[in-house]
ZATI-755656 format. One record per atom (N, C-alpha, C, O): residue in three letters; x negated, y, z. Coordinates in pm, whole numbers, padded with zeros to 5 digits, always signed. Layout:
ALAXYZ ...
END
This chain:
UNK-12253+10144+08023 UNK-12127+10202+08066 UNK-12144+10261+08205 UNK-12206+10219+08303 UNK-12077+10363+08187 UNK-12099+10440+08357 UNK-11981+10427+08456 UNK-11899+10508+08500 UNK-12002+10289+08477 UNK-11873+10221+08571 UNK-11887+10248+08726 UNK-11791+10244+08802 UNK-12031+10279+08767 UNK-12072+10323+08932 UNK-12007+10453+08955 UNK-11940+10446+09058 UNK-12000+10584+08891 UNK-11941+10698+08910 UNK-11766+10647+08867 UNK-11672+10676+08942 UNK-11748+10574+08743 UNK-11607+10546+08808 UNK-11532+10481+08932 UNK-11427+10508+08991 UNK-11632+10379+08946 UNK-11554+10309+09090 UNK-11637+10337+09179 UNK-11647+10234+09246 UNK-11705+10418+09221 UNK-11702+10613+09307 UNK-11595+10649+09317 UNK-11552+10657+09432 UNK-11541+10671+09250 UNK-11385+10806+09164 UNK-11284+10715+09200 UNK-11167+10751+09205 UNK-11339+10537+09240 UNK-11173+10476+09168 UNK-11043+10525+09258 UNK-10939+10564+09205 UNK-11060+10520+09396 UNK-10923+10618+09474 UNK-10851+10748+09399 UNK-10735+10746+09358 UNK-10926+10842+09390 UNK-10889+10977+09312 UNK-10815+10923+09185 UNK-10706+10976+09162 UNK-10857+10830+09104 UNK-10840+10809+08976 UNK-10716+10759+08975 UNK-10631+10768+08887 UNK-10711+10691+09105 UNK-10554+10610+09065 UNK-10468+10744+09119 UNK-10369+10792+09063 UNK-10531+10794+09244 UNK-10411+10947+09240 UNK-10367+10977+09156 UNK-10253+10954+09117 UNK-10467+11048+09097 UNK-10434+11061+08939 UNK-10336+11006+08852 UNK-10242+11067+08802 UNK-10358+10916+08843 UNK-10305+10817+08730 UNK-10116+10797+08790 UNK-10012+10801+08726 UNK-10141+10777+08925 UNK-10002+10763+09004 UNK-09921+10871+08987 UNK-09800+10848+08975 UNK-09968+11006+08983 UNK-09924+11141+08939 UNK-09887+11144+08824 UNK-09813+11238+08794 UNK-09922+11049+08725 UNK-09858+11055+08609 UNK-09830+10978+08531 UNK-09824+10976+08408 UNK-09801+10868+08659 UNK-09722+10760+08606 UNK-09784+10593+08558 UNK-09735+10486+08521 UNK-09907+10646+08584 UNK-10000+10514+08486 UNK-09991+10406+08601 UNK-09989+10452+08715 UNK-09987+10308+08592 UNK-09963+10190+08682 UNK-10103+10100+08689 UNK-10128+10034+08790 UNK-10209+10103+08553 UNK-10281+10025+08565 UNK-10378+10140+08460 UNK-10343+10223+08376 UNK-10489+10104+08505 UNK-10602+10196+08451 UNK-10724+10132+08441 UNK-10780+10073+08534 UNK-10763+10143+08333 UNK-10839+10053+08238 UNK-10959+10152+08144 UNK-10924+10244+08071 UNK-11057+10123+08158 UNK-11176+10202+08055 UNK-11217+10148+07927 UNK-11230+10026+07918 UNK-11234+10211+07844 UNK-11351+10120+07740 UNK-11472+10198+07719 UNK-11479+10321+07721 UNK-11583+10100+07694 UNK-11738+10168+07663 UNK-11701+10307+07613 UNK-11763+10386+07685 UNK-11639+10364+07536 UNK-11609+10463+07501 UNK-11548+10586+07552 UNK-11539+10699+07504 UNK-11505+10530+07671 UNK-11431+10608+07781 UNK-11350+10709+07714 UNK-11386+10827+07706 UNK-11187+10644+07641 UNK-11098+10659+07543 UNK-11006+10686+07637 UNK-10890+10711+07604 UNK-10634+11029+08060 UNK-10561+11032+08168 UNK-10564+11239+08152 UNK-10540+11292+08043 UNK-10575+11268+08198 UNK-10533+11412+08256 UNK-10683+11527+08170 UNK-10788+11515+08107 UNK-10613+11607+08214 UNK-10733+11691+08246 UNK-10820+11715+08358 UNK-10938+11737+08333 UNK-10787+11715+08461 UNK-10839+11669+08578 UNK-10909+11581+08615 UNK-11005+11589+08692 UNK-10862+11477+08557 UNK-10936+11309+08562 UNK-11087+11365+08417 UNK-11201+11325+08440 UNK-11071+11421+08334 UNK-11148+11466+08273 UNK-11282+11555+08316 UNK-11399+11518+08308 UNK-11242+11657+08355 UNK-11312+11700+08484 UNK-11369+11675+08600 UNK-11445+11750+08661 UNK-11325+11546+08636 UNK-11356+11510+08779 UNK-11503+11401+08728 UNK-11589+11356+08804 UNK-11494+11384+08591 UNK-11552+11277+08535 UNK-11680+11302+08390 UNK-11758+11227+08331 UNK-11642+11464+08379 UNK-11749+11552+08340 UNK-11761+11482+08164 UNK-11857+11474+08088 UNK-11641+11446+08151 UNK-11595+11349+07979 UNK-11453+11361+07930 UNK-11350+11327+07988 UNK-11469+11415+07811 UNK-11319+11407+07780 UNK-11266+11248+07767 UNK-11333+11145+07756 UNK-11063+11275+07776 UNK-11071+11138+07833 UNK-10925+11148+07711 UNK-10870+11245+07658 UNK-10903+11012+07703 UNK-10817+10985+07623 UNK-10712+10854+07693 UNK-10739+10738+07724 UNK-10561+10947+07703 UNK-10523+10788+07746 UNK-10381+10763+07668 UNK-10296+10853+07665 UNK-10364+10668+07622 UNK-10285+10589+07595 UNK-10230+10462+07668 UNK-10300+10386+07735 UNK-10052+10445+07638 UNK-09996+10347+07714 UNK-10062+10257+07618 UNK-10115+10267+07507 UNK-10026+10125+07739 UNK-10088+10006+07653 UNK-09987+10001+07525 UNK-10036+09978+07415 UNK-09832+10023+07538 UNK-09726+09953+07457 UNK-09784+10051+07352 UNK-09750+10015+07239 UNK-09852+10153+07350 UNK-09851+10262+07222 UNK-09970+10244+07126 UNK-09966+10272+07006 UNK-10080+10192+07194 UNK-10217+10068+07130 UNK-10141+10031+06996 UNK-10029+09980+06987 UNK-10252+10077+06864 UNK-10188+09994+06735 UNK-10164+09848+06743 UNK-10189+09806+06856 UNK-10140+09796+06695 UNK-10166+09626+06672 UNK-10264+09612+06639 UNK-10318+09513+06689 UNK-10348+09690+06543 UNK-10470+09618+06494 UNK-10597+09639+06572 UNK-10707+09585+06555 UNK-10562+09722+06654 UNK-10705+09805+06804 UNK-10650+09717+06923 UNK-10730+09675+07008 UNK-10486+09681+06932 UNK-10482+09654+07056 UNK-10586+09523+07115 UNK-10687+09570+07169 UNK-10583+09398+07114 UNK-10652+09251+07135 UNK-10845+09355+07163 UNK-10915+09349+07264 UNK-10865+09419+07064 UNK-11028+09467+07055 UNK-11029+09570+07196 UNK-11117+09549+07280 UNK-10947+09659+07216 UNK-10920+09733+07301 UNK-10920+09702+07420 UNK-10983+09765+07506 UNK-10835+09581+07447 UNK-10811+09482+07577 UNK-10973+09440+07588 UNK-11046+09490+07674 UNK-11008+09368+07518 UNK-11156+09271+07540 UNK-11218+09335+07581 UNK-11304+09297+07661 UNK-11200+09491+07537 UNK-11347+09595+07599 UNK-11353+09671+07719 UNK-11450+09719+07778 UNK-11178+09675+07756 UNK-11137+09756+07854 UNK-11205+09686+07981 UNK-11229+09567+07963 UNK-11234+09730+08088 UNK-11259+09714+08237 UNK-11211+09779+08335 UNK-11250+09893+08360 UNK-11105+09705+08416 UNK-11006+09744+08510 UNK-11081+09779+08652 UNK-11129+09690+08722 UNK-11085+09934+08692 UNK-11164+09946+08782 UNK-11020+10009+08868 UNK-11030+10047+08985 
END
């Protein structure tokens, strides 16, 4: 997982994220926020609220996520 260039980024990221509302920001190995945050991070990015997580991904989702 390429967690050193994220928590590099982690200030910007929460800009980011604060700009649009996200309160807590969380990765998975898969690196599943903006376009910008996409860009800044050279990966498309996918974000979802936690409350919007299926039931059956959410618990697997959590375990994998890492709060940077």
């Amino acid at each position: 997982m390429l967690l050193d260039p994220l928590r590099a980024q982690r200030e910007t990221i929460h800009t980011l994220g604060r700009r649009y509302g996200a309160r807590r920001i969380r990765v998975q190995q898969r690196l599943p926020l903006t376009e910008e945050l996409a860009l800044l991070l050279y990966r498309s990015v996918e974000v979802v609220p936690e409350h919007e997580l299926h039931r059956h991904i959410r618990e697997y989702v959590f375990m994998e996520a890492v709060e940077i």
